[in-house]
C-alpha positions, 0 to 999 in steps of 0.5 A: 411763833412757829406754825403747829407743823413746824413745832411737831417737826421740830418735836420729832427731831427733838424725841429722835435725839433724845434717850426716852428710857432715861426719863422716870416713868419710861416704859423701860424702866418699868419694864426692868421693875425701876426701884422706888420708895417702900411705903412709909420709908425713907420719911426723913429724906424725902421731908429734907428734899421738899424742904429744899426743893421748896426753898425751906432750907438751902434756898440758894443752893441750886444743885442737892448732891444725893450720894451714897454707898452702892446699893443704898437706895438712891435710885429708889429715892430719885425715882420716888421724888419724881413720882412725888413731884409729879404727883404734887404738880411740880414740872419735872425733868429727869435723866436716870444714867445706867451703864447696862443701856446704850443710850444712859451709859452716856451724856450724848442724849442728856441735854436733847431728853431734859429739853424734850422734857422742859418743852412738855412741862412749861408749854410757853417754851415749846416753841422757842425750843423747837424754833431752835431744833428746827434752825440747827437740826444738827446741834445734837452734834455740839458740845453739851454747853452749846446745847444747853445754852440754846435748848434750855436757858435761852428759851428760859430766859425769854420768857422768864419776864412773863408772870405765869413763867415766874410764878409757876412751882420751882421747876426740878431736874432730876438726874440719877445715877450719874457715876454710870456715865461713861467717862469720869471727865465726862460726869465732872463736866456735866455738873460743872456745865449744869452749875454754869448754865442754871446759876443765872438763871431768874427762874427757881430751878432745884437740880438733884444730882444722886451718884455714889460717892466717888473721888473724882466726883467728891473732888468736883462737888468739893471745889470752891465755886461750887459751895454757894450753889451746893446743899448734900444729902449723905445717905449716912448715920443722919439718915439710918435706914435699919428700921426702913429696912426690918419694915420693908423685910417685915411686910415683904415677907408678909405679902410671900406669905399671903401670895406665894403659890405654896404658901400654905405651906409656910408657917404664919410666925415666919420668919420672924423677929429674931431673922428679921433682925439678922437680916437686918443687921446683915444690910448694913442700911444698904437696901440692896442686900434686903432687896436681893434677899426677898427677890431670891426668897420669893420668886420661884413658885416651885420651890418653898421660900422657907428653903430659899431663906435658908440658902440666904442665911448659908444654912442649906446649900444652893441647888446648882448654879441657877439656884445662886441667891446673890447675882446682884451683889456679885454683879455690884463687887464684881464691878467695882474690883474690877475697875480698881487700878491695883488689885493686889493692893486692894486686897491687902487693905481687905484682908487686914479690914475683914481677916487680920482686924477681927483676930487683934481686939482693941490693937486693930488698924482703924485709919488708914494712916495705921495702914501705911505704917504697917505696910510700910507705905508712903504716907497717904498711899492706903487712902489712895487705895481705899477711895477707889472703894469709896461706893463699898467702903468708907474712909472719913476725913480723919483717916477712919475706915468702915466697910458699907456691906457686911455681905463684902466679906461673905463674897470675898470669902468664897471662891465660887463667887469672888473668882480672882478676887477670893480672899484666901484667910490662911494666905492673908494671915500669912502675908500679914505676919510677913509685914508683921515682922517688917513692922516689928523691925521698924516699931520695936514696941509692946503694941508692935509685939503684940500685933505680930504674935496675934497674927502668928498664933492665928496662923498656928490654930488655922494650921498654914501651910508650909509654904507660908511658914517657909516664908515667915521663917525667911523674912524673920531670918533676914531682918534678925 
């Protein structure tokens, strides 16, 4: 047994090598206003995670996959869980990754936080993880699976006889935001290192795992030896979160109303039913957008939130550049755009999703395998190009697309906010009627007619430019 100078030392060590702002109720966290669960919300979900934490449903499947697309809600989800565990006295470690820290946007301080966290939750262990920190200082220096092994699982299991540990409430880790790690290696690894290290484990450990729902990640969670271990949560059409949103939209604006400094100027209707909806229906069941609307429309006690709501429904222009209402959503395309490896394939899947669809009715190009025929592309190729949007657009098994946000076409439509990656309709529509022609030549049918000239007499009424007619007129001469 380790003297209590020893286990303070050892505890010292420990927290100097562990990323404390990771942990849920981190002063960090709150000083960056960390997301959780508007009242009443997201009932559904939370009903689903105790039923697995509790062993109701899915009792062998150590690791619950949360994933979703950008902006849907999981931190707020992971953050509220925490807070319920905790609340209800279950032990609790968690880790929330964010790119923005230098401490969370890596793995490097992962096993030291959960084993710091470990100690304080089950007491029996302390010493024994301590006892390990103190015998090698340095094995913050070694691999993940080294750490893991003798922080986590050897103290675990050394105690694991003992009726008081075997009794206890299953014991659950909580790690969000795992696609903010850096390195897409270095996430594969960590859960295959979890999996490998819990599974024996003869304690009833409950491992939530929230990221969005990224390719590399799909293909880790996908892999056969995983399937005995895994239960997902998609935060999908199972779990529609538009009533959560108009409520939370609903008693968001009602407290501006009450609370803003020029609230007596504020009509007691406002914004009512009808906005409400709108609103809505423009999150497309991605809080993130609802989120952004009631910060912006609330936060500046010199100007009216009436003006401000406003400028969110593109009915009053900014005041400057200080007076942009969507920083967050810009922040979130512009992050994922920027990590796609061809831009300029990309935005040829965008602009026929959000300009070239939208003009063709019933004839539009619903599957990926649509847009390798009209691209003449190699089979396969659009899937490729549109799984590295897996956070922003969905593309189902059987080859359906559907875009996550309506807001993407609202930021991909204006220059000021899009920068190199602005959709340019006239352009798109110009580049469309070029692979139209291609497509024509190649598919001699009624449809293929039809596509073309839809596309064609789009241009006609958007008046293109010259250029582009030039272009059109060239390829129809080379093909006929």
């Amino acid at each position: 047994m380790c003297s209590l100078t020893s286990t303070n030392e050892g505890l010292h060590i420990l927290g100097k090598n562990s990323a404390l702002g990771g942990i849920y109720n981190s002063l960090e966290r709150q000083r960056l206003d960390a997301p959780k669960c508007h009242p009443n919300t997201r009932k559904a979900v939370m009903e689903k995670l105790f039923d697995w934490i509790y062993g109701r449903i899915d009792a062998e499947a150590l690791i619950m996959w949360l994933y979703g697309a950008a902006g849907a809600g999981k931190s707020a989800i992971a953050h509220t869980l925490a807070e319920l565990c905790e609340k209800y006295g279950l032990p609790l470690a968690s880790f929330f990754f964010w790119k923005g820290a230098e401490e969370r946007n890596n793995a490097n301080l992962f096993v030291a936080t959960i084993a710091h966290q470990v100690a304080l939750a089950i007491p029996a262990s302390r010493d024994l993880i301590m006892g390990a920190v103190e015998y090698n200082p340095f094995i913050f220096k070694q691999s993940i699976d080294f750490q893991l092994t003798k922080l986590i699982i050897e103290p675990l299991k050394q105690i694991a006889s003992a009726s008081s540990l075997t009794e206890i409430s299953p014991f659950v880790i909580i790690i969000d935001g795992l696609d903010e790690c850096q390195g897409t290696d270095v996430q594969s690894g960590l859960v295959k290192s979890l999996a490998a290290a819990f599974r024996h484990l003869p304690l009833r450990i409950r491992i939530l795992i929230a990221s969005r729902p990224e390719v590399y990640l799909q293909s880790t969670f996908n892999s056969p030896s995983f399937q005995s271990l895994l239960s997902r949560l998609p935060l999908s059409h199972d779990y529609s979160s538009g009533a959560d949103i108009y409520n939370f939209l609903e008693d968001s604006f009602k407290k501006i109303r009450c609370e803003h400094p020029l609230a007596s100027y504020i009509p007691s209707s406002w914004p009512g039913p009808t906005i409400l909806r709108e609103l809505t229906r423009k999150s497309s069941g991605q809080f993130i957008f609802a989120s952004t609307t009631v910060k912006y429309t609330g936060r500046d006690p010199y100007d009216l939130p009436t003006r401000r709501l406003d400028v969110i429904r593109q009915l009053q222009p900014p005041r400057g550049e200080e007076d942009l209402p969507y920083a967050e959503l810009n922040s979130l395309y512009n992050h994922v755009l920027s990590n796609v490896r061809n831009i300029e394939r990309v935005k040829q899947v965008l602009g026929v999703l959000l300009v070239v669809n939208p003009i063709l009715g019933n004839y539009k190009f619903e599957k990926s395998d649509d847009m390798d025929n009209f691209f003449l592309w190699q089979p396969g190729e659009a899937k490729a190009c549109i799984s590295q949007l897996a956070s922003i657009i969905g593309c189902h098994n059987d080859g359906r697309i559907s875009i996550l946000h309506a807001s993407l076409s609202d930021f991909l439509f204006d220059p000021s906010r899009s920068h190199e990656f602005f959709l340019h309709r006239e352009s798109v529509l110009g580049d469309a009627a070029a692979s139209g022609l291609c497509y024509l030549r190649q598919n001699t049918t009624g449809v293929s007619f039809l596509i073309f000239k839809r596309i064609s007499c789009q241009l006609n009424v958007l008046r293109f430019s010259f250029t582009f007619q030039v272009s059109v007129h060239l390829v129809y001469q080379e093909l006929f």
